[in-house]
LOZA-37851 format. One record per residue (C-alpha): x, y, z. Coordinates in steps of 0.05 Angstrom, whole numbers, padded with zeros to 5 digits, always signed. Each point is the difference from the previous one (the first is absolute). Example, Ala and Ser with C-alpha at 12.3 -4.5 7.8 and 13.67 -1.06 7.14 Angstrom:
REM LOZA-37851
+00246-00090+00156+00027+00069-00013
***
This chain:
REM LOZA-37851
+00000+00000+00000+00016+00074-00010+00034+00037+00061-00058+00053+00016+00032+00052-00026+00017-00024-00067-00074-00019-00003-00024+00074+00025+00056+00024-00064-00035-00042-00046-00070+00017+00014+00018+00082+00005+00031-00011-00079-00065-00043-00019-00040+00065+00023+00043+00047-00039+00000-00047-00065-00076+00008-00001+00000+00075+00008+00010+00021-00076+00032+00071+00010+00049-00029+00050+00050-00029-00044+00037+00026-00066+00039-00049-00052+00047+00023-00039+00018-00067-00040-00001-00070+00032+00062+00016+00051-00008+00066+00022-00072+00021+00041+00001+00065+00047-00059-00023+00053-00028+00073+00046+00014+00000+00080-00054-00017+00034+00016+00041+00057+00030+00065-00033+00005+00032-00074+00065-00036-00019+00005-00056-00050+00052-00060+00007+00033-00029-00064-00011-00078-00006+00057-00029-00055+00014-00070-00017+00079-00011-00005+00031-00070-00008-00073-00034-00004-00020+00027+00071-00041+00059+00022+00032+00062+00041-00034+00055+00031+00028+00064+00030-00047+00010+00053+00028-00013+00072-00029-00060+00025+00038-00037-00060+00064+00047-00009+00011-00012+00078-00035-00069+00023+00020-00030-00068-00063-00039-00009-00056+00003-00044-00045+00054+00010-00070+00018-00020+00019+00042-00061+00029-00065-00022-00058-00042+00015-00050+00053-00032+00037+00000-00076-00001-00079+00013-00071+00000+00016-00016+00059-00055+00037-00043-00058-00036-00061+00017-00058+00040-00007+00022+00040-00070+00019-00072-00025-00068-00026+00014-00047+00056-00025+00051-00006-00066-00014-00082-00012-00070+00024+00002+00001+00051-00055-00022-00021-00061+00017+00039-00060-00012+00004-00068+00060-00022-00047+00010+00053-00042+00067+00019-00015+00031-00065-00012+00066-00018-00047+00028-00074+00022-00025-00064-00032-00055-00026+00039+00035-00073-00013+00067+00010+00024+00009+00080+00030+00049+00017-00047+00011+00065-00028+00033-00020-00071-00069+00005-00037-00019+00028-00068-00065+00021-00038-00017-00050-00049-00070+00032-00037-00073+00002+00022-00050-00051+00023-00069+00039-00038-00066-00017+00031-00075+00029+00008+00032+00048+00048+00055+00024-00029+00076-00014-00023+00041-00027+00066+00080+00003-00001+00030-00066-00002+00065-00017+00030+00054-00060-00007+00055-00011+00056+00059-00014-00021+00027-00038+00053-00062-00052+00014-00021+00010-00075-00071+00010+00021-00054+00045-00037-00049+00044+00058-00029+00058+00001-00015+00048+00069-00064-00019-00003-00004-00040+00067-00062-00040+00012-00033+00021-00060+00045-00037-00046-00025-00031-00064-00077+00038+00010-00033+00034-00058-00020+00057+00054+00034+00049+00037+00001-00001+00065-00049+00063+00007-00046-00040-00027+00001-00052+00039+00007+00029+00063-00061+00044-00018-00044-00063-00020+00025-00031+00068-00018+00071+00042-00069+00006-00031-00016-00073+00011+00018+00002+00065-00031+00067+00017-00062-00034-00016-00024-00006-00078-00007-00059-00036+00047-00038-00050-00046+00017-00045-00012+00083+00014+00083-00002+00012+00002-00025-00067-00038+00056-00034+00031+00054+00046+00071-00017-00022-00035+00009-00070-00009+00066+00009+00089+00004+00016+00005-00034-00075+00011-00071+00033-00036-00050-00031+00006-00056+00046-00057-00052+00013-00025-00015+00075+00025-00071-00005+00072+00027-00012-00012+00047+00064-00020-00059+00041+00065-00034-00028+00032+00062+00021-00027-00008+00069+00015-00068+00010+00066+00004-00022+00028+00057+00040-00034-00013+00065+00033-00061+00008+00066+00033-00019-00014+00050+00056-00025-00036+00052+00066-00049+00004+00033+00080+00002-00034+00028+00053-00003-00072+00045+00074+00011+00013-00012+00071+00028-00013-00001+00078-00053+00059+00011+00009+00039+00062-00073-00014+00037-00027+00021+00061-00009-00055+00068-00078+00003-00012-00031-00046-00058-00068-00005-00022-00033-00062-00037-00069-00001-00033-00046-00044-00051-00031+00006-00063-00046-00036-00036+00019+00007-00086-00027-00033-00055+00048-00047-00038-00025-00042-00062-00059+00008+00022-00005-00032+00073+00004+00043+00072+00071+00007+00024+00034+00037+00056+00062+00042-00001+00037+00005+00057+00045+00061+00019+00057+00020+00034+00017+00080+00007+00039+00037+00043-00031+00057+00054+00045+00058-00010+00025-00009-00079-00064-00032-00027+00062-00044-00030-00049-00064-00027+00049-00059+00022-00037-00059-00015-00063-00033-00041-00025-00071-00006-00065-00020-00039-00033-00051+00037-00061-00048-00019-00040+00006+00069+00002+00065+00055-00020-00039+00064+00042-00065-00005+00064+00029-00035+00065-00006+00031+00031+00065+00002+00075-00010+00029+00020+00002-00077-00026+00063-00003+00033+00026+00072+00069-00048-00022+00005+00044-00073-00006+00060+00034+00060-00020+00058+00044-00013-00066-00012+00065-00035+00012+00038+00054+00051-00035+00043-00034+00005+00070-00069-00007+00038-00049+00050+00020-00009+00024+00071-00075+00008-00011-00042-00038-00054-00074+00028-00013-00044-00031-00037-00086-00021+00014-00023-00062+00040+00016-00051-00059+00026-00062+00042+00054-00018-00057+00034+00055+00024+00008-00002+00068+00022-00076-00009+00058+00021-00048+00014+00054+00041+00019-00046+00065+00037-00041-00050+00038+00045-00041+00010+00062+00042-00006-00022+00076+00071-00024+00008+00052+00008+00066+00035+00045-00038-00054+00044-00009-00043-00020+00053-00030+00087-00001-00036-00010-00063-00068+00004+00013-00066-00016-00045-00059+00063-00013-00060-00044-00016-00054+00051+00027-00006+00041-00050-00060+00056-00004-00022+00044-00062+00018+00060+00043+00039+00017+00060+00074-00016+00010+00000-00068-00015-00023-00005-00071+00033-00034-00068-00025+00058-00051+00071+00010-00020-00013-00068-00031-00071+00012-00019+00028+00053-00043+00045-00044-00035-00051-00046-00009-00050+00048-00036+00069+00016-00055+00002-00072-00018-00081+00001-00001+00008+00062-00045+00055-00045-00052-00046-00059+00003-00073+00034-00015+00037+00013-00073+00033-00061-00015-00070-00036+00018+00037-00059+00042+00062-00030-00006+00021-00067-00043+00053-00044+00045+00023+00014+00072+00070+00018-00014-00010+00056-00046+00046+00050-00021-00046+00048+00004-00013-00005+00081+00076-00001+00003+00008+00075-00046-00057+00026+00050+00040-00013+00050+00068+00023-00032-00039+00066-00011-00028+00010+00058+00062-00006+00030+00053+00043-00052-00037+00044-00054-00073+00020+00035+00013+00067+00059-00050-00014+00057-00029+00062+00024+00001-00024+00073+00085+00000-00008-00002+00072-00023+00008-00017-00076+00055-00057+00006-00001-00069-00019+00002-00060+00064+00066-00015-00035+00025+00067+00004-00029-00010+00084+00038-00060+00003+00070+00024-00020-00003-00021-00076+00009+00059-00047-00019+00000-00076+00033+00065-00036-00032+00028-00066-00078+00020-00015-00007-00069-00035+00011-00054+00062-00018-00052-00039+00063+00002-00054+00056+00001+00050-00041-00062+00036+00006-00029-00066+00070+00013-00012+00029-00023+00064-00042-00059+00000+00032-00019-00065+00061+00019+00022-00001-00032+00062-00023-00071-00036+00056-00001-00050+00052+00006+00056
***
């Protein structure tokens, strides 16, 4: 264990990491981090792969001080806010095969959209183009990141279809749902390796869909404070479905356990909840199963998430097979492209720590997707 004061030093620089006017970098070994007990400022400088401050309690006790601890603690944080940036991949100019830099143009690739610059590497002797995860389609990717926005927003394949008409993209609703199906899946395997940054409170809810035909329920997973949607399961019956899965998916996406889980009186729940969250190790955790339609107790967070996917279904007239891609893009744009109101314009992602730059969030989802498969 840490002597006490070495843990008091460490907790003092954890409070001045998360104070964001407290600590200036320069580049990654030089940071100037304010007094906290006077105006001064003490210089913090990495020499020979260790950290030295100038303040007194290192210059004079020689050990590690809370300046230290609080650039430690601030680039772990930096580092972690960066892994969870995604960005579109503009400027690019290394093979996507082999990253080198001896390339040359080599003509045009011509399509409905337009002429595309080819390239040919000259080391792997590999033709490409920078035209990641839209590679070999006769649309641009405005296209088809409109088609997949207006879907999604809530018109049919049909009326997105005839509104992309209106761009000059002729482009048939069966080719949209291809579209659909094709980069959902490409996205979802993305964003599943991305940890969200959720809240200790969790809220699960039913309900019932429509899918070929025959009642079905959907059961859901969201978070309290992000509205982060974490998890979804279709399942055949409400009353005798076993919903660990459900609570066991949403442990893996987001690497720990609720303190509080609210959801209604549905028995499934409260059985998976003893057996999936109710451990020694988190013997705190404790189960909301009184729920009211008002008061302070309530699930109308989830209610409200409910009535979205009510909203996407009512068009689409029922679903045709349980594991659909399109349940899977609702719940990719819920959680990255749509701004809730109720998180003053951003998206749960953006509340959970993951970051999409650019107007157009669903290209650089695409691109790193595809970039992140081919490594």
């Amino acid at each position: 264990m840490l002597a006490p004061q070495l843990t008091e030093r460490k907790e003092r620089g954890q409070a001045i990491a998360k104070l964001t006017d407290q600590i200036h970098r320069f580049d990654d070994c030089h940071y100037v981090v304010k007094s906290q007990s006077h105006e001064s400022s003490y210089n913090v400088n990495k020499e020979t792969g260790e950290w030295v401050c100038n303040c007194p309690d290192h210059f004079y006790r020689h050990v590690k001080c809370k300046h230290i601890y609080a650039v430690e603690f601030s680039n772990e944080l930096r580092l972690k806010v960066e892994a969870k940036k995604i960005v579109p991949l503009g400027n690019l100019s290394n093979c996507i095969h082999c990253g080198s830099s001896n390339i040359a143009k080599k003509g045009l690739r011509k399509n409905k959209c337009g002429n595309l610059q080819k390239f040919y590497c000259l080391d792997c002797h590999k033709w490409f183009t920078f035209n990641i995860g839209f590679e070999r389609m006769k649309h641009n990717p405005q296209a088809i990141t409109s088609a997949m926005q207006l879907y999604f927003s809530g018109e049919s394949l049909r009326n997105t279809a005839e509104s992309l008409q209106l761009l000059g993209v002729e482009v048939s609703y069966r080719t949209i749902l291809n579209w659909i199906k094709k980069y959902v899946k490409l996205m979802k395997e993305y964003t599943e390796k991305i940890t969200p940054e959720v809240s200790n409170t969790w809220r699960a809810d039913e309900l019932w869909i429509k899918v070929s035909g025959n009642m079905k329920y959907l059961f859901s997973m969201m978070d309290d404070e992000t509205r982060f949607w974490i998890a979804q399961e279709v399942a055949e019956t409400k009353d005798k479905h076993d919903a660990r899965n459900l609570l066991r998916m949403s442990k893996e996406v987001c690497g720990k356990k609720p303190k509080t889980f609210i959801t209604d009186g549905l028995k499934s729940y409260h059985t998976a909840f003893k057996k999936e969250f109710l451990s020694s190790e988190n013997s705190d955790t404790k189960h909301v199963n009184e729920i009211m339609l008002k008061g302070a107790v309530h699930n109308n967070k989830m209610e409200r998430m409910n009535g979205e996917i009510r909203d996407r279904e009512k068009t689409m007239r029922g679903l045709k097979i349980n594991n659909t891609a399109i349940l899977q893009g609702m719940q990719l744009y819920h959680n990255f492209i749509r701004p809730h109101m109720a998180l003053d314009g951003k998206t749960p992602s953006e509340a959970a720590g993951i970051t999409i730059e650019g107007k157009n969030k669903w290209i650089p989802l695409i691109q790193n997707a595809s970039k992140n498969k081919d490594c």
